[in-house]
C-alpha positions in Angstrom: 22.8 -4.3 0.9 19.2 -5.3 0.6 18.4 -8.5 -1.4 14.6 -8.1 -3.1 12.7 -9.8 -0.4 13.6 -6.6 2.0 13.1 -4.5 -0.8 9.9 -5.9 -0.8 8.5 -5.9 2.4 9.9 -2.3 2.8 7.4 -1.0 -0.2 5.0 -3.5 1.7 5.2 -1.5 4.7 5.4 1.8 2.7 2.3 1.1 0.9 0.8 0.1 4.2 2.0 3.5 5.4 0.4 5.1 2.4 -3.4 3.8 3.2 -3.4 5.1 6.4 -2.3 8.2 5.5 -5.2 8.5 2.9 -7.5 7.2 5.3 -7.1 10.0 7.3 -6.5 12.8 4.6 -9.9 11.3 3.3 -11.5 11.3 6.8 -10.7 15.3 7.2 -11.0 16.2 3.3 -14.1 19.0 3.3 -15.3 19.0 -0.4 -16.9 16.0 -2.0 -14.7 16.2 -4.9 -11.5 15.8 -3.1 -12.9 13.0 -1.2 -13.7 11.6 -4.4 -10.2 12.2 -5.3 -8.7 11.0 -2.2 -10.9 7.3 -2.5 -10.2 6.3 -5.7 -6.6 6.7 -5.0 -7.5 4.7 -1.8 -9.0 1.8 -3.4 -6.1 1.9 -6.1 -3.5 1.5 -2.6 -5.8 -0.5 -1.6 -5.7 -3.0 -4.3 -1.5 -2.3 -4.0 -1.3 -3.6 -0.7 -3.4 -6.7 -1.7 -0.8 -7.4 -4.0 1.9 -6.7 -2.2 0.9 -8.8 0.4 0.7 -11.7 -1.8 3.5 -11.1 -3.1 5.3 -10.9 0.8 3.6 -14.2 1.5 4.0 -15.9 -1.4 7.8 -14.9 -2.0 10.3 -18.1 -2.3 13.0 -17.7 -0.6 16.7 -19.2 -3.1 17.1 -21.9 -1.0 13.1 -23.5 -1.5 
C-alpha cells in the first residue's frame, strides 16, 4: 500500500507526463484555435507541476 508521499510523486510524475504530452499535441495542432486550446491547458499543467514539485520537495517525511 502506498503512503501519500508515493501517491504524490506518482501524480508528480503523471503531471510531468501530462506536459509533455501537450507539448507535443500543441507542437502538431494545425488550427490556431486548438493551439489556443491546447496552451492554456499547458500553462494551467504548467502551473500543476510547479506546485506539485513543491509540494515533492517540500513534503516532511513522519519522522522530521
Amino acid at each position: 500500500m502506498k503512503n501519500s508521499k508515493q501517491h504524490l510523486t506518482d501524480a508528480f510524475a503523471q503531471l510531468q507526463e501530462a506536459q509533455i504530452n501537450l507539448k507535443h499535441a500543441l507542437d502538431s495542432a494545425e488550427k490556431l484555435n486548438n493551439k489556443q486550446n491546447i496552451g492554456n491547458t499547458l500553462s494551467l499543467v504548467e502551473e500543476a507541476v510547479s506546485a506539485a514539485a513543491s509540494s515533492v520537495a517540500y513534503y516532511q517525511d513522519t519522522n522530521e
